[in-house]
N, C-alpha and C positions, 0 to 999 in steps of 0.2 A: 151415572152421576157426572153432572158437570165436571168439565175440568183435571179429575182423576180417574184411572182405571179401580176397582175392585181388587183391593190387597190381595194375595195370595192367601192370607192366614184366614179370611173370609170363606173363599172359596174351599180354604181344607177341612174350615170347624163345619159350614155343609154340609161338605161329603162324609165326614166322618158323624153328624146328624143323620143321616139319611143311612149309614150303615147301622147307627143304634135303631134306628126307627124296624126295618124292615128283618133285622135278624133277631128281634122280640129280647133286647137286652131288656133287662128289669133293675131295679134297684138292688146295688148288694149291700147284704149287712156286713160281711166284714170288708177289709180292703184286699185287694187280690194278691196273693203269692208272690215272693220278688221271681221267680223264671218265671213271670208273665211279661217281664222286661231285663234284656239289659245293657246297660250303655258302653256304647263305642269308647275308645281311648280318642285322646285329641294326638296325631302325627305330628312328625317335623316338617313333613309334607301338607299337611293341613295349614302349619304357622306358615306357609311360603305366599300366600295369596297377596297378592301388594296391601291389599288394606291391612292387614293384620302386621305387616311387619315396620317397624321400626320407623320415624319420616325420616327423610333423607335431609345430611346435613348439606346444605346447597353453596358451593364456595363461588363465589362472585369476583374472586381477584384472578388478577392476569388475565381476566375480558375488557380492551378498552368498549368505553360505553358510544355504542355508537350515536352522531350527531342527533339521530330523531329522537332517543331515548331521553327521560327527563328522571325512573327513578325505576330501580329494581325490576318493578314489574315489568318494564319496558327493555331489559336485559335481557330477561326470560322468555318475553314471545319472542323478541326479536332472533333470538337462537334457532326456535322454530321454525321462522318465516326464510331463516336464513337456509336451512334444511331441505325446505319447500319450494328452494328458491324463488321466494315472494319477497315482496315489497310494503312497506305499510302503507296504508293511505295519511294524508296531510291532515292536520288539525280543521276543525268544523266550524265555519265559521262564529261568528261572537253571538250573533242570536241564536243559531242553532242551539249554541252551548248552552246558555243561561237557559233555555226551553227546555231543553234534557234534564237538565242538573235541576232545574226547580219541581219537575214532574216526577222526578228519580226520588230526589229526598225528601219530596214533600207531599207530592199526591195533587201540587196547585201548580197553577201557569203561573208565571210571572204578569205582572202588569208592564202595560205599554211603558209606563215612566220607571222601572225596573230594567226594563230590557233598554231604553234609550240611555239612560246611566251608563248600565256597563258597555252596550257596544261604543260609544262614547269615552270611557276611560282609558286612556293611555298608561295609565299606573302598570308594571311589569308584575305585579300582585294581585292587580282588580279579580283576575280569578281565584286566588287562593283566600283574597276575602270573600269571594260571592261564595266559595264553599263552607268557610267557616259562618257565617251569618243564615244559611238553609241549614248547618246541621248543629247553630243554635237555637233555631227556629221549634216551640212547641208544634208545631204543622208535622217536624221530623216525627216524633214519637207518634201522632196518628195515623203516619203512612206505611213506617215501617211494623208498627205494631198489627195492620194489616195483614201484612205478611205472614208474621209468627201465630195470629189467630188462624190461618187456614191450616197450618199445621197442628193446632190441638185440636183441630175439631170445633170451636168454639161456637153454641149458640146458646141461645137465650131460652129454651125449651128440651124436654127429654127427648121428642121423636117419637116413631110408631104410632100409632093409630089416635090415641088421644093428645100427643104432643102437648103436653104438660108444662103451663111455665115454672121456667126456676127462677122465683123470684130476688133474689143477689148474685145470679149470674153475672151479670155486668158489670159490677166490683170486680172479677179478675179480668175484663178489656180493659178496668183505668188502672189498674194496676201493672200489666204491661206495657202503657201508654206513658205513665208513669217513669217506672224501669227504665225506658229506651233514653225519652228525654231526658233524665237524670244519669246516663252512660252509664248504668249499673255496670260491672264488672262481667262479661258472660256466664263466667265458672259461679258466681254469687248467684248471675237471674235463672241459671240451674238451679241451683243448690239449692235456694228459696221454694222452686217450683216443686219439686221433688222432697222436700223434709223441712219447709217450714217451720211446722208446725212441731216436729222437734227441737229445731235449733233454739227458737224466739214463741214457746207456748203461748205468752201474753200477747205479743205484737200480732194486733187483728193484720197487720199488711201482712207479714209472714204467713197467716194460716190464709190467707183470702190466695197468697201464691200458689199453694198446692191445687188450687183447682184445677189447674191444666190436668192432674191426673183423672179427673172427674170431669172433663169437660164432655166426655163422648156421650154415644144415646146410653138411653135406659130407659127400663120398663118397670116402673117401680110397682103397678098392679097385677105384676106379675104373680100365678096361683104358688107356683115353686120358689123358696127363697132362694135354697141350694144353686138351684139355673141360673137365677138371676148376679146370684154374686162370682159365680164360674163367668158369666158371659161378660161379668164388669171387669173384672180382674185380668181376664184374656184380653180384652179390647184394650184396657191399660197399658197389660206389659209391652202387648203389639205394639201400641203406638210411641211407648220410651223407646224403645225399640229401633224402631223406623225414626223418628227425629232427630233423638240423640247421638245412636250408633252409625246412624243409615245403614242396617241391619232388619231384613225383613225375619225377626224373629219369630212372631207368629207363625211363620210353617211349622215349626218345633212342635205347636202345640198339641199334637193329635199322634206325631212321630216324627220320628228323627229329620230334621233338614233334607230334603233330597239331593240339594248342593253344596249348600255351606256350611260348614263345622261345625254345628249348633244341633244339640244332642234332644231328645223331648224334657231330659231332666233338666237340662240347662235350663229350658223352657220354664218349667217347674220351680227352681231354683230363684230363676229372677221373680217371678211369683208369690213366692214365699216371703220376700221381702214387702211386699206391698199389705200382705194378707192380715196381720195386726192390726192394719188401722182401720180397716174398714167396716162400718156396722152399716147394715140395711133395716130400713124401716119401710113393712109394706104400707102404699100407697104415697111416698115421701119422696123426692128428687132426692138425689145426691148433690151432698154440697161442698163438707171436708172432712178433711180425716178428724177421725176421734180417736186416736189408739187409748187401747186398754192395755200398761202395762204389764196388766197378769193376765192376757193372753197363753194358752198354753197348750192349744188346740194342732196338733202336729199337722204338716203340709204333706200332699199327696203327689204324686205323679199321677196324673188321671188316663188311664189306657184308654188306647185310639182317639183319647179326645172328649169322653166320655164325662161328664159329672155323675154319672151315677156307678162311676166303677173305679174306685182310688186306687191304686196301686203301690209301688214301695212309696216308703216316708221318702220324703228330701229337707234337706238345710239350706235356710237361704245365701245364696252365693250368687258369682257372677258367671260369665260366659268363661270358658276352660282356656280357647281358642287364645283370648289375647290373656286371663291372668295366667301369671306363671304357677300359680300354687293357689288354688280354693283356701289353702289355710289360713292365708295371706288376707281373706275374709273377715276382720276380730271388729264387733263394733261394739261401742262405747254404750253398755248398759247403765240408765240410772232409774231412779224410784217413778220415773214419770214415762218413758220410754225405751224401746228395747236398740233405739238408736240403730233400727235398719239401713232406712232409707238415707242420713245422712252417711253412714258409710259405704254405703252405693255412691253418693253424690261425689264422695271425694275419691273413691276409684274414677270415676269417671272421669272426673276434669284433672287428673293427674297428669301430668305432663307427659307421664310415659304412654299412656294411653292413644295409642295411634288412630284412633279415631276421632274421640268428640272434635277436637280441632280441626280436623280435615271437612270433618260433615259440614258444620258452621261456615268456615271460608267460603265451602263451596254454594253453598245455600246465598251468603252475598253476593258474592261472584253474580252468581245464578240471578237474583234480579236487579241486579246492575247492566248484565250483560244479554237479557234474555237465554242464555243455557251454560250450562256449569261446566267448569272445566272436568268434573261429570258430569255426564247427561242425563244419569238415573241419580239422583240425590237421595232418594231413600232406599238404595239399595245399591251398597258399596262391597258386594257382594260374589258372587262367582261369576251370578248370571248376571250382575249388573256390568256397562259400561267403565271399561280402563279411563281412567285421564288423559285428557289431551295433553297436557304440560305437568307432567309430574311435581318433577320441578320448582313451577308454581306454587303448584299445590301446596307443597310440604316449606317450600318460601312462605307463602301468607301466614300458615297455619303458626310456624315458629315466630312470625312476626306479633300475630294475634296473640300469643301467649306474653312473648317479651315487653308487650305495650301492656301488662298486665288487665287483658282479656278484655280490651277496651276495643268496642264495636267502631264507636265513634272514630277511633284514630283508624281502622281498617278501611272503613269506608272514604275517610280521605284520604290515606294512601292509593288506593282505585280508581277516585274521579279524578284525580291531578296527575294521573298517568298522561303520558303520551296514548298509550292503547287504548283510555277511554276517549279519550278527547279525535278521536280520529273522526271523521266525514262518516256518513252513511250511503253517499249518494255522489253520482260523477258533473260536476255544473256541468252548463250548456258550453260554456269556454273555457273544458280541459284543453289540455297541449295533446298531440299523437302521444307523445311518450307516457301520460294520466291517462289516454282512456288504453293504449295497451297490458299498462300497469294492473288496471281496473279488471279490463277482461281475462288478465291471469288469475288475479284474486277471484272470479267469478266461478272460473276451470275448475282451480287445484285446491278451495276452499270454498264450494258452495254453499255451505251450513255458514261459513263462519266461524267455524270452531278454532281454527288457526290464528283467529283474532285478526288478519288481514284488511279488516275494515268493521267498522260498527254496524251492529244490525238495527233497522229499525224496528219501531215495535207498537204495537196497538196498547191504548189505553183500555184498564180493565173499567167493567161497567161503574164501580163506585167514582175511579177519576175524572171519567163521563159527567158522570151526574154532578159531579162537585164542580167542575171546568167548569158546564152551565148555568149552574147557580154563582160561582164568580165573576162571570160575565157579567150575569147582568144584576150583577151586583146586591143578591140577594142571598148570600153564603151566610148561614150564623156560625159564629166561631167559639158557641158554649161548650166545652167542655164537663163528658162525665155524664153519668146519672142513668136508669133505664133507659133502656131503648126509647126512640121516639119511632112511629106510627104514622105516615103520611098518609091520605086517602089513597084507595086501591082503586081497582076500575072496579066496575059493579058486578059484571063478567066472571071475575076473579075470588070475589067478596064470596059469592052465591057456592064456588066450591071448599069452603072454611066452614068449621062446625061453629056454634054459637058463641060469639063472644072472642074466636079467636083472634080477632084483627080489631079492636075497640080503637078508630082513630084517636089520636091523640088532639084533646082541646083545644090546647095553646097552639093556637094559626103559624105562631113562630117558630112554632120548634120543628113544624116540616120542612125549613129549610137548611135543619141541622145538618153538618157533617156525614158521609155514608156511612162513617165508621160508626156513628152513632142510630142510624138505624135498626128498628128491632129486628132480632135476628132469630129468625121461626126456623125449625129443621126442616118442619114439613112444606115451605113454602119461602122461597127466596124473591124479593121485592123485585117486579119485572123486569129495571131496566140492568138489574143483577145478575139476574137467571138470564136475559138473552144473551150477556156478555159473560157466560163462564161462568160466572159464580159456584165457587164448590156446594154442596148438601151439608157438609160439616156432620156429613154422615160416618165419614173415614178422614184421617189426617189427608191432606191436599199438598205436598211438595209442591208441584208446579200447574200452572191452569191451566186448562185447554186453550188453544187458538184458534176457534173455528170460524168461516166464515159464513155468516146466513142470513137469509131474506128477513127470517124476524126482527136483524138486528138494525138491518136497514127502515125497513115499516115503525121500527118502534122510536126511534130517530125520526120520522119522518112525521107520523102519523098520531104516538099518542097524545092524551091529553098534557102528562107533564112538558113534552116539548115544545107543546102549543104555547102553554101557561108562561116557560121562562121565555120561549121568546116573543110572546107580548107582553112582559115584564121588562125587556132589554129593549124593546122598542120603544116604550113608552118613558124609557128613560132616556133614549137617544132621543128621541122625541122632544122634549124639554128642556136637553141640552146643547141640541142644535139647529135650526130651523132650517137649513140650508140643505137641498138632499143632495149636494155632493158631500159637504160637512159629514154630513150622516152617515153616509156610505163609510167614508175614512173611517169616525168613527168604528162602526159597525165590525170593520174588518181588525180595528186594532185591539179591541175589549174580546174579538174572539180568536181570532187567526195570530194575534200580536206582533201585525205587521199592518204598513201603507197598502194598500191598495195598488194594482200598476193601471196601467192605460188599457191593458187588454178588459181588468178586473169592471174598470169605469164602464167600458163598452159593454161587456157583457150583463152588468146589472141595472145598465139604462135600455136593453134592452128583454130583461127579464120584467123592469117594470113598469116598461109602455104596456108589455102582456097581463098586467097584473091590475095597475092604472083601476081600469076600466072596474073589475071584481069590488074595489074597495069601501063602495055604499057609503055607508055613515060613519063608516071606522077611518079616517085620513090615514092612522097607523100600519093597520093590514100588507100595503108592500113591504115595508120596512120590516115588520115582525117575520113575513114570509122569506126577506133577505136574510136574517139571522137564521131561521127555521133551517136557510139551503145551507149557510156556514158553517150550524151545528151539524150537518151531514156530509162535509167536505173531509176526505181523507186526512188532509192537513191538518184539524183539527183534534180529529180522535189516532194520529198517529203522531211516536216521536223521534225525531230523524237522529 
């Protein structure tokens, strides 16, 4: 699968399938004996794991702040770098910045008369306005709402063989699009997602939030109901689990954790809480919860993993490891619900709760920075990755909560850092003492984790495809509604069963937003899938980085790149007649920069060679100069 590895909790329900299969377990009628199970105590050596204990309170006085420093964050690496004996690198320059910053928060370049403003402003603010105006910007909520869908899973269909639409899936993308642009509160756009539907029963936005728990596959034709609601319920808690905890809890599910404190009953337990609301209907997608308050159906512990072997009863609860006391458990019964899940929700974003807050930091961190001050985000765990800056860590996290769980104030705190704002890259006329500097940071901080300098970073395939259609100036900015449908190749079309890819009519709405794109499990829009794009077959923390020839050919060679850059041609075309004019143009609508003297030379010489090809089309060079732009490094990376 693009982009992620195969969960752990995937690979145990497998194995532990493949034990039922081959040792002829059968259905039991009653439920199995409790010494068929039973659970470990949680140690005081168990609570000792850094993620479980306590965030640390981070005292900041009596450090004077050194001169590169501009605000906490920049206290924190600098201790490290100091450690390290490193240096940081200098601020980026002003186009740089605004190209980062507008790609960061918004998922769009900046235009030429954007970037000429702010490199332009001498204001000692013009940057703390350019951030406040990107993360006013409705652009913010469909960038970063991108994000938070590869972590539910989110598509627009069940998966497996007949990939089934669900047709009002796509009211919970605008609904966290929604969310972000409206700086919903974090612990609320939880609480919403997780128990809606009890909190606000009327309010259709509240019950459209819980979809995130239903957002993963299913097989609603399935012959077994039992399977089907075992295998929805497992893939659920898994993935609350891994999101919110960054806790791969699903290993539980079959047997006890083989690393981390997490019992099968725990397993179970968080389980149990989900299991009221859910009704299956064969041959129906999953959409949202329905709880029936007079539910009263006992929960099981299912040995080895098994659906067809329950074992001792359990109560719904939470993980042992971090509550102090299961009894500590009590939720708010009324005539309409058994108020599970919202008392899950407010364990969770507790303050004492030494995770959700760490995970979330880290997760922005994470793509701000290209890699988390964990490097495993969903799994905060034994076998996961310690933190590079502790510190940090538990600094953001306590900030995040005191800004009352306002995203928006987090994320400007990070770009107005010093340590964001650093260089990625050494000019051609550094001094000896910058490029010595440089090649320390390269030594004693290769990854970058030490924050030493800014990493660059490739655009994912949807920033690709929007960047192009910005150019050349054919982006629609509608907002909402089903997926739109762009034509496929034909290639592609031939392997979809009937009816699965019905382009969409309206000519216009193919040059909708990617985020707006429909989103198939069984088939991710090409220029998607060459660039990463997750299956939204498992929750996605972070996407792959691969580098490969398809991605170049498909830049290169298909039909969509052909299309926008005879679109961007044909508009430079009419705008300037003069093909130096052109050129400029050409490189500022894409590259968001002048052209040099080398740039002129080499594209008067790409099309003396070209010249001659151009027939009937006058266009043709010009189109094929964009065509090479869209495929210049500079383009699809950001410094």
């Amino acid at each position: 699968m693009a982009g992620c590895a195969i969960p752990r909790f995937w690979a145990c329900g497998f194995l532990c399938s493949l034990f039922a299969l081959f040792s002829g377990i059968g259905f039991a009628e009653e439920p199995a004996t409790e010494p068929d199970y039973v659970e470990l105590p949680i140690t005081a050596e168990d609570r000792e794991h850094w993620a479980f204990l306590p965030r640390l309170k981070v005292d900041l006085s009596g450090h004077p702040r050194h001169p590169w420093a501009i605000n906490e964050i920049d206290d924190l690496v600098y201790r490290e770098l100091e450690r390290a004996e490193l240096m940081p690198q200098p601020a980026a320059t002003k186009r740089d910045l605004i190209r980062r910053l507008s790609y960061d928060l918004t998922g769009l370049p900046p235009t030429a008369e954007e970037i000429e403003a702010f490199v332009t402003d001498p204001h000692p603010a013009a940057y703390l306005r350019l951030v406040d105006r990107l993360l006013g910007s409705p652009r913010y909520g469909e960038r970063w709402a991108q994000h938070w869908l590869d972590l539910a899973r989110f598509a627009e269909t069940d998966g497996f063989e007949h990939d089934k639409v669900r047709g009002e899936a796509w009211k919970y993308r605008d609904w966290v699009v929604s969310a972000l642009n409206a700086d919903m509160p974090y612990d609320e756009f939880l609480t919403l997602q997780l128990a809606g539907d009890e909190i606000s029963p009327d309010d259709d936005s509240a019950v459209t939030a819980t979809r995130f728990c239903l957002s993963g596959p299913d097989m609603p034709d399935i012959n077994l109901t039992e399977e089907r609601m075992h295998t929805v319920l497992n893939e659920m808690v898994s993935t609350v689990g891994e999101v919110i905890l960054g806790l791969q809890v699903g290993c539980a599910q079959c047997h006890d954790h083989k690393f981390d404190s997490i019992s099968q009953a725990d397993f179970y337990r968080l389980r149990a809480i989900f299991r009221p609301a859910i009704r299956l209907k064969k041959n129906v997608s999953l959409s949202v919860f329905q709880e029936d308050p007079a539910f009263a159906k006992p929960s099981h512990l299912m040995l080895r993993g098994d659906f067809r072997r329950p074992g001792p009863k359990v109560q719904p609860g939470v993980l042992r490891v971090i509550a102090e006391d299961l009894a500590d458990f009590q939720p708010t019964v009324t005539d309409k619900s058994k108020g599970l899940r919202t008392e899950f929700a407010k364990w969770l974003v507790d303050s004492r709760n030494p995770l959700t807050a760490r995970v979330i930091v880290n997760r922005v961190w994470l793509y701000h920075f290209g890699q988390g001050i964990v490097t495993t985000p969903s799994d905060f765990g034994v076998t996961g990755e310690y933190p590079s800056h502790d510190e940090l860590l538990d600094w953001l996290a306590d900030y995040l909560i005191e800004q009352d769980w306002s995203l928006k104030a987090l994320h400007k705190k990070i770009v107005t850092s010093a340590t964001y704002r650093q260089r990625s890259f050494l000019p051609a006329d550094r001094s000896d003492v910058e490029l010595a500097t440089w090649q320390r940071s390269l030594e004693r901080d290769p990854s970058g984790a030490l924050l030493s300098r800014y990493t660059r970073w490739r655009l994912e395939g949807e920033a690709i495809r929007d960047a192009m259609l910005f150019s050349a100036g054919g982006l629609s900015f509608d907002t909402g509604g089903p997926g739109v449908r762009p034509p496929l190749p034909q290639e592609l079309l031939e392997t979809l069963l009937k009816k699965q890819w019905d382009v969409t009519e309206d000519v216009g709405e193919h040059q909708r937003r990617s985020l707006y794109v429909f989103a198939r499990r069984n088939l991710r829009y090409p220029i998607f899938e060459v660039f990463d794009r997750p299956s939204a077959n498992v929750s996605c923390p972070q996407r792959g980085k691969s580098t490969t020839a398809p991605q170049s050919l498909h830049l290169l060679n298909s039909s969509f790149s052909f299309e926008i850059a005879n679109q961007l041609a044909a508009s430079i075309a009419a705008e300037q007649e003069e093909p130096r004019e052109q050129i400029a143009v050409a490189f500022q609508r894409i590259l968001g920069r002048q052209p040099t003297l080398a740039d002129y030379d080499d594209v008067d010489l790409f099309w003396n060679q070209h010249h001659p090809l151009a027939g009937n089309d006058p266009n043709l060079p010009l189109a094929h100069l964009c065509l090479a732009l869209f495929n210049c490094n500079e383009f699809v990376f950001v410094d």
